[in-house]
C-alpha positions in Angstrom: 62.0 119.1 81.1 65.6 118.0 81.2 65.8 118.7 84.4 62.8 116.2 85.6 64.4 113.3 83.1 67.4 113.6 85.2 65.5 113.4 88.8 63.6 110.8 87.5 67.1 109.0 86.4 68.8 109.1 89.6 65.6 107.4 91.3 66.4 104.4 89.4 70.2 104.5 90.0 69.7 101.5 92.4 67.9 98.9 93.5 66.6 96.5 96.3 66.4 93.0 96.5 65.7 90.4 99.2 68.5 88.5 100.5 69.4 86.3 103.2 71.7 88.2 105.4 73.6 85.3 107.1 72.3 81.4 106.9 69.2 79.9 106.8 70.2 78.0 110.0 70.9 81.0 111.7 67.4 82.4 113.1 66.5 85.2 115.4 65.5 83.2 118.3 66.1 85.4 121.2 63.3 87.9 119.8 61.3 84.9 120.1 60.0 85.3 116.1 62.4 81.9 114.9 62.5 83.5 111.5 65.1 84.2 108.8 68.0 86.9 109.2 66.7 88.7 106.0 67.9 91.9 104.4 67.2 94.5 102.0 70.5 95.0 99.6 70.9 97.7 97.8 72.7 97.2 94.7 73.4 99.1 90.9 69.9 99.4 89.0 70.3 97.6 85.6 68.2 96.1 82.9 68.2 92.2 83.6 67.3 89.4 81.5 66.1 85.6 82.8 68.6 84.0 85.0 69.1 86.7 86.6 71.7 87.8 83.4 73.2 91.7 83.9 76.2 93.4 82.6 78.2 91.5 85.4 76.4 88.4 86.5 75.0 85.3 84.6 73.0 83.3 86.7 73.0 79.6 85.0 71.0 77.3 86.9 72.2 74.0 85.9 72.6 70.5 88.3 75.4 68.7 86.7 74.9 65.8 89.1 70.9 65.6 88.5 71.4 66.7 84.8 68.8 69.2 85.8 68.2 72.4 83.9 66.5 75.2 85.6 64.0 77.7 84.2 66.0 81.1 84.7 64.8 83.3 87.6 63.4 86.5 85.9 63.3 89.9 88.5 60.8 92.5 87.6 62.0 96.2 87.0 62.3 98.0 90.5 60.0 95.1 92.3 61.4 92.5 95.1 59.0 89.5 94.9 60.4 87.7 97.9 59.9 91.0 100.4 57.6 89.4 102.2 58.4 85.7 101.6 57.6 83.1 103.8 60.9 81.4 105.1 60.3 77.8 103.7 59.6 79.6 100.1 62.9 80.8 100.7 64.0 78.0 101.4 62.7 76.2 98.4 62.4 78.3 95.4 65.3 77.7 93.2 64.2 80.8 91.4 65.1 82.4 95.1 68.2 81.3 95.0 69.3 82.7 91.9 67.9 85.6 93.1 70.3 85.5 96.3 73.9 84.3 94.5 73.0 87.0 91.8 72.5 90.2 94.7 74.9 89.0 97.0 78.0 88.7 94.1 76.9 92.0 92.9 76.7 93.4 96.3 80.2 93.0 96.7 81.4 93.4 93.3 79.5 97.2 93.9 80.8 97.3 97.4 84.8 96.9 95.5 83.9 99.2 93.3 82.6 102.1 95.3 85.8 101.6 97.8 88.3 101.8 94.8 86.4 104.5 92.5 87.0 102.7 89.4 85.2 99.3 87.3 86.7 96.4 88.5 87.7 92.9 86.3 86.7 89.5 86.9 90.0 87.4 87.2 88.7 85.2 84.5 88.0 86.4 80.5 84.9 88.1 80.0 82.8 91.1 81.5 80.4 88.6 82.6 80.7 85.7 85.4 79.2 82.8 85.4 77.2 81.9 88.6 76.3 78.2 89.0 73.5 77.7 92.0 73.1 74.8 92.0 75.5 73.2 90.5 76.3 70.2 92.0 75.2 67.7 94.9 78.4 68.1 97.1 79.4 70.0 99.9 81.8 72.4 97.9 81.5 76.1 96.6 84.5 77.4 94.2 85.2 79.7 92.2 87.0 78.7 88.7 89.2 80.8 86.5 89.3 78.2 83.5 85.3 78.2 83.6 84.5 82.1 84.2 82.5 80.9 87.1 81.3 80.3 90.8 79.7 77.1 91.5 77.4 76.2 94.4 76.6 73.0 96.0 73.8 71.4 98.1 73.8 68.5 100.2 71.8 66.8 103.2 72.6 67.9 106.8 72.8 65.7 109.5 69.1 66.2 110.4 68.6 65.2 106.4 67.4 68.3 105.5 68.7 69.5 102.4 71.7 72.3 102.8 72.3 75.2 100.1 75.9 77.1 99.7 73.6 78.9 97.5 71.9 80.8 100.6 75.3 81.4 103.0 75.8 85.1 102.7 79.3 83.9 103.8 80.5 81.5 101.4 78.8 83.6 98.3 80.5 86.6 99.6 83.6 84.7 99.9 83.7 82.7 96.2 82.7 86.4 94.6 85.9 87.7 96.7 88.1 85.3 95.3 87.3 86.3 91.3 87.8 89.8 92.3 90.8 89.6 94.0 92.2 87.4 91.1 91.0 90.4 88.7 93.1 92.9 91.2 96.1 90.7 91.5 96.1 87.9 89.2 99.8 87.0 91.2 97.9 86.2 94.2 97.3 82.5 93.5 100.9 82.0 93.3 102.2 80.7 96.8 106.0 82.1 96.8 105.6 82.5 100.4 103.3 81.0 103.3 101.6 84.8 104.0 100.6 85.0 100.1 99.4 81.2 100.0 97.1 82.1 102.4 96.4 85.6 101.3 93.3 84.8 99.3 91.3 82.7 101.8 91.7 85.1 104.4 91.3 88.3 102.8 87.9 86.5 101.0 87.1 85.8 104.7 87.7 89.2 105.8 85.3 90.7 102.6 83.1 88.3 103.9 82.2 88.7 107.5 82.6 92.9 107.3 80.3 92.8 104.4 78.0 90.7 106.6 78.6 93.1 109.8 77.9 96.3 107.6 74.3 95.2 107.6 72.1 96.3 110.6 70.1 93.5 111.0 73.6 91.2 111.3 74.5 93.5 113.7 70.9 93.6 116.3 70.9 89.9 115.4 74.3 89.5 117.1 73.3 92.2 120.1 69.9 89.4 120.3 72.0 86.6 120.6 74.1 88.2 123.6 71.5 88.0 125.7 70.3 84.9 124.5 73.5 83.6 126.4 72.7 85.3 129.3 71.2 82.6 131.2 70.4 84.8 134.5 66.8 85.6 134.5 63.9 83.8 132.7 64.1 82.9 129.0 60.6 85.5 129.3 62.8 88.3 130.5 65.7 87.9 128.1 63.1 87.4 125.1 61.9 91.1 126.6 65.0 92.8 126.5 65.7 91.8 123.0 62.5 93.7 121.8 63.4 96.6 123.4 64.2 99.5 121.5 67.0 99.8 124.4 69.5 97.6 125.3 72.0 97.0 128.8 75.3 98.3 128.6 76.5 94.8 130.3 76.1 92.9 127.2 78.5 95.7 125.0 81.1 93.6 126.3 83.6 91.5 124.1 82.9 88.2 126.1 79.2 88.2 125.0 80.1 89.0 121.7 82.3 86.7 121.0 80.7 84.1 122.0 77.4 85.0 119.9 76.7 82.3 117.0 77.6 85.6 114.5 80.8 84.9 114.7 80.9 80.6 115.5 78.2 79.1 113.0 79.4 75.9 113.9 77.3 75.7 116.8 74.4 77.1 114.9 74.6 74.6 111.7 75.8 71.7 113.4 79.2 70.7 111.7 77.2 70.5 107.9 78.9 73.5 106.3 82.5 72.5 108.0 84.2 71.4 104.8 82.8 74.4 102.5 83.8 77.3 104.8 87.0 76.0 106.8 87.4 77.6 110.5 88.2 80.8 109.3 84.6 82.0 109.7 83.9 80.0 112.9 86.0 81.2 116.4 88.8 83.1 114.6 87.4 86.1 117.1 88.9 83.7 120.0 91.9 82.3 118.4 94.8 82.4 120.8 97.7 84.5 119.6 100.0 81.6 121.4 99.0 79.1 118.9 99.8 80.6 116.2 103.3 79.5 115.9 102.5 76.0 115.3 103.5 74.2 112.4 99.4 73.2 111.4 99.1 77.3 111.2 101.4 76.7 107.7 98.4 75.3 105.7 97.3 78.1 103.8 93.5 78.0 105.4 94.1 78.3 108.9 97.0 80.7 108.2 94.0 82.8 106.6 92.5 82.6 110.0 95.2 84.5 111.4 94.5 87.6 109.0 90.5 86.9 110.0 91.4 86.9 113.3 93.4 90.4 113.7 90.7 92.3 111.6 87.7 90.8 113.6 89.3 91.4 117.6 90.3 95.2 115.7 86.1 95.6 114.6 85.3 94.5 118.1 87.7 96.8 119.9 86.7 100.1 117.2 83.1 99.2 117.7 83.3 98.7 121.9 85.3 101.8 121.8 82.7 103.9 119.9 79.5 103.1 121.9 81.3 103.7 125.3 81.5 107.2 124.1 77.6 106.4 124.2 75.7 107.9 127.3 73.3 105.5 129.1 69.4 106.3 129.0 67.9 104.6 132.1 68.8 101.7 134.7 72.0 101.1 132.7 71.0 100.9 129.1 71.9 102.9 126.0 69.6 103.6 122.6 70.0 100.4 120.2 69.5 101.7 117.3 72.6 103.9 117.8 74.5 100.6 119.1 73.4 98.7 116.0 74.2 101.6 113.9 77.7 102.5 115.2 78.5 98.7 114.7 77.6 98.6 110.9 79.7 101.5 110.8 82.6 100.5 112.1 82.2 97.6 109.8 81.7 99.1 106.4 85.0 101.4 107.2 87.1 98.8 107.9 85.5 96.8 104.5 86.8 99.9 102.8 90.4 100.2 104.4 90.5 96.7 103.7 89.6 96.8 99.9 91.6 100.3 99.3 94.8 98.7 100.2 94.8 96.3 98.0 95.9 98.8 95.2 98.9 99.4 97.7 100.4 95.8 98.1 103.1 94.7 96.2 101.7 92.7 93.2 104.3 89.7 94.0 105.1 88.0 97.1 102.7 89.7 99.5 103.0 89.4 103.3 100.6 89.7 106.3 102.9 92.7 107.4 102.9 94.3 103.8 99.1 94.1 103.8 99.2 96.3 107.6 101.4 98.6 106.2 99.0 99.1 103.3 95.5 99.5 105.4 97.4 101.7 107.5 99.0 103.9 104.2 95.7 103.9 102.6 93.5 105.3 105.4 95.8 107.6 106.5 95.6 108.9 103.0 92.2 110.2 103.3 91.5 110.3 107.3 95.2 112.0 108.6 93.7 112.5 112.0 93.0 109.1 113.9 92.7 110.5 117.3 88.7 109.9 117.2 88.0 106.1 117.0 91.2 104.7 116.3 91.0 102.7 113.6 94.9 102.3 112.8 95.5 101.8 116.7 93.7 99.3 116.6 94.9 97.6 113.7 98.3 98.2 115.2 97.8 96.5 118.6 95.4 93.2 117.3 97.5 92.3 114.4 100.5 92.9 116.6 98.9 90.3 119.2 98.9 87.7 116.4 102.7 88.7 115.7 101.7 90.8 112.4 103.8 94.0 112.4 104.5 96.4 109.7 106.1 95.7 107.4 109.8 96.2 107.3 111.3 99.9 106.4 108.0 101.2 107.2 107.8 104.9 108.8 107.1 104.9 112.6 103.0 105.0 112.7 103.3 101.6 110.4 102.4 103.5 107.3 104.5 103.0 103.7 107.2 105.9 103.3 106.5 107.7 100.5 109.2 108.1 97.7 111.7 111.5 97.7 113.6 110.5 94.8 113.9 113.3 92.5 111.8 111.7 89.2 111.9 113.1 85.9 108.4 113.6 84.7 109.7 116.2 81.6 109.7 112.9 78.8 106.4 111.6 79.4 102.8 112.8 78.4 100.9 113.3 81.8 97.7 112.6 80.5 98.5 109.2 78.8 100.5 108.5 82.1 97.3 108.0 84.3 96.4 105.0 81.4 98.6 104.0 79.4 100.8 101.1 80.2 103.4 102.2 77.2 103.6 105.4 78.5 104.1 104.5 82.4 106.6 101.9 81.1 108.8 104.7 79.6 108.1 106.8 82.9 109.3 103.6 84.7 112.8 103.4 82.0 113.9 106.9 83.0 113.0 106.9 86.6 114.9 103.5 86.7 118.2 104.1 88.7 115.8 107.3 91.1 113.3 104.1 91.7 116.4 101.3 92.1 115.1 99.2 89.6 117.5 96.4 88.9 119.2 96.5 85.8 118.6 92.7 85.1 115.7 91.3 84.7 112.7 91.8 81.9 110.5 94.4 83.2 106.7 94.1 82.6 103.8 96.6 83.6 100.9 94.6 84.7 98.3 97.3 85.1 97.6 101.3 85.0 94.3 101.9 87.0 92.4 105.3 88.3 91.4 105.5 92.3 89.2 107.7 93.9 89.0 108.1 97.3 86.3 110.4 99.2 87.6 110.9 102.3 84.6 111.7 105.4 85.1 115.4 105.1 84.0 115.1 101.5 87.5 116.0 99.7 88.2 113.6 97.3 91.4 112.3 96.8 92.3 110.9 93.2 95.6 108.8 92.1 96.7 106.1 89.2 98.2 103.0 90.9 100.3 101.0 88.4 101.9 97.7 89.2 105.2 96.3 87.6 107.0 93.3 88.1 110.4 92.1 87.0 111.0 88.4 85.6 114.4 86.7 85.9 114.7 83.3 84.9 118.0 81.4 86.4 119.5 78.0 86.9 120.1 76.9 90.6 123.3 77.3 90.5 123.1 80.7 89.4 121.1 81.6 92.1 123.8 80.3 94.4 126.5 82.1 92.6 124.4 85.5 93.3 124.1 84.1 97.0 120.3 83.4 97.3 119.9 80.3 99.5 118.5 77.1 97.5 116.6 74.4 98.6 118.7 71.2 98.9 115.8 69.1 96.8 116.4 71.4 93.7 
């Protein structure tokens, strides 16, 4: 009897809803059917009340600018309403929409979660966050510390129809990001330096698009609109070849894929949504590493891009890479489904190398080169052999185009050294070490001259968190990262008595 409660408890464990996988704007055209880039998310099974309103998420549905109350969304147990949906009830349900923000933050509040192998915190008070749909008629999505919440505006397109944040996979994704991130390193917002300014637009970028490209239907919808832009042959043959369940090797090529609307929705939704996501999520793919340099690459959003860009050109060289190990079938062409697959794979990897580090960058004054050093630590962790697809040679050689390299007094494959100092572990209690901030303080006061840890300065633990890591052999790999900071409050002139250079304005 026990046995069949637990079966029957697992089944429930999870659960699908409906959401829209990219934009409404963006349709599959080249398989000729015009509709919706849908998907199926699966995300933790939990009781919900009206809003949708879980453990995390509170979905509050209110139009400050219409003074407009909606009536909560309500989701039945284990039952996705909008499965079959017709695309303009999609499009004009509010109770949809709630529906969408509410999956697609938990989606990547799960997808966190599962990388890290712990709970994670909102940046803000509270277990729950606040998630605002409609909040507002401008074209602006944020997320607020002050207010626990993500709001999400609407506004009319050039064509006049009426544009929801609410439904971009992209820019939910990318708010949701932001509140986690500011749970993991609340630092973050600080800008002590141009690379951490910019830090948390392009790292909510990053979450973003890989979280978009782990889903199979992103990634056939992309392989679609390669030959879309094929313009040799009828639009009859190229609508063909996109139903196909196989698919020509010549359009597994960078060029096409780059230049698919996947990865530039400025073509595909006109220049509406151009204020809410920036460029980061537009031709970062193509950014030049030449340009870079330039003095507008400073702003803190399209220094971002330069992260975005390094990651994307390294899931486009993994992915090409993979499926050229792929044989060919007939005339040419190679098995989609493995195609689509291997790209979703590639994806949701380098989602997980990209969320992991985060628990090994330093919690102040983070640079692009720390954050390499960390994917690269934190994968070779759990995968030691890269030899197969070449995940951290990639990472190497694309951020290193864009003048990212790791960071300094890194070992030779890029990777952090780890420490040799001879640490005294004999005065501490090893169980209260792995949660206890009192405890890994005192661990931190003996270990203070092995660990170099200036004697000025007030010394403050800022967390004491679990990880577990599985690596793809099935080991799993556990450790407690703990981050400390030390506070030092001087006058200018002190600061040029100790030799630190001062601006002149101060």
């Amino acid at each position: 009897m026990n046995q069949v409660a637990s079966a029957n408890d697992a089944q429930h464990t999870t659960r699908r809803l409906t959401i829209i996988a990219q934009d409404p704007a963006f349709r599959k055209k080249s398989a000729g059917s015009g509709g919706i880039v849908t998907a199926s998310a699966e995300l933790p099974a939990e009781e919900l009340l009206p809003g949708p309103t879980g453990y995390r998420v509170k979905v509050i549905d209110y139009d400050v600018s219409t003074d407009t109350l909606y009536a909560p969304a309500e989701v039945a147990p284990q039952v996705d309403a909008y499965e079959l949906a017709s695309d303009h009830l999609l499009l004009t349900d509010p109770r949809f929409h709630a529906q969408n923000v509410y999956a697609i933050v938990m989606r990547t509040l799960a997808r966190f979660e599962k990388a890290l192998g712990r709970r994670v915190d909102w940046g803000c008070d509270g277990h729950q966050l606040h998630v605002v749909p409609h909040a507002f008629a401008e074209p602006n999505a944020f997320y607020s510390r002050a207010d626990r919440a993500l709001f999400f505006g609407y506004f009319r397109g050039s064509d006049g129809d009426l544009i929801y944040t609410c439904l971009s996979h992209d820019v939910i994704a990318h708010e949701a990001t932001h509140a986690i991130l500011d749970g993991l390193r609340g630092r973050f917002f600080e800008p002590s330096s141009p690379d951490q300014a910019a830090f948390h637009e392009g790292f909510a970028d990053i979450v973003s698009m890989l979280s978009i490209f782990s889903l199979p239907a992103i990634i056939s919808a992309m392989l679609d609109d390669a030959i879309k832009l094929d313009r040799v042959g009828s639009r009859a043959r190229a609508r063909s070849e996109a139903l196909t369940t196989l698919i020509d090797a010549k359009y597994l090529d960078a060029k096409w894929l780059k230049k698919s609307a996947i990865f530039g929705l400025a073509e595909e939704m006109g220049r509406d949504l151009s204020s809410v996501r920036g460029s980061a999520l537009r031709r970062s793919v193509e950014l030049d590493p030449k340009e870079v340099d330039g003095p507008e690459f400073l702003e803190e959003h399209r220094r971002g891009e330069i992260l975005v860009a390094a990651m994307l050109n390294a899931f486009l060289d993994i992915w090409l890479n993979r499926i050229s190990r792929v044989g060919v079938i007939t005339d040419g062409k190679k098995d989609r489904s493995v195609v689509v697959e291997a790209g979703a794979r590639v994806a949701d990897h380098l989602l997980t190398m990209a969320i992991r580090a985060i628990d090994y960058c330093p919690p102040v004054d983070l640079s692009f080169s720390d954050y390499l050093s960390a994917m690269l630590t934190v994968d070779k962790e759990v995968v030691p052999d890269d030899d197969l697809y070449g995940y951290r040679a990639a990472l190497l050689r694309q951020f290193g185009r864009y003048g990212i390299k790791p960071s300094f007094g890194a070992a030779r494959d890029g990777t952090w050294r780890r420490c040799t100092a001879n640490l005294t572990y004999s005065r501490t209690h090893f169980a209260s070490l792995l949660s206890d901030k009192q405890e890994m303080f005192r661990f931190l006061w003996e270990n203070r001259e092995a660990l170099e840890i200036e004697r000025m300065g007030y010394i403050e633990i800022e967390s004491v968190r679990p990880a577990l890591r599985v690596a793809p052999d099935g080991f799993i790999l556990r450790e407690t990262v703990s981050e400390y900071v030390q506070m030092l409050t001087l006058s200018a002139d002190e600061l040029r008595e100790m030799g630190i250079e001062v601006p002149d304005w101060i």
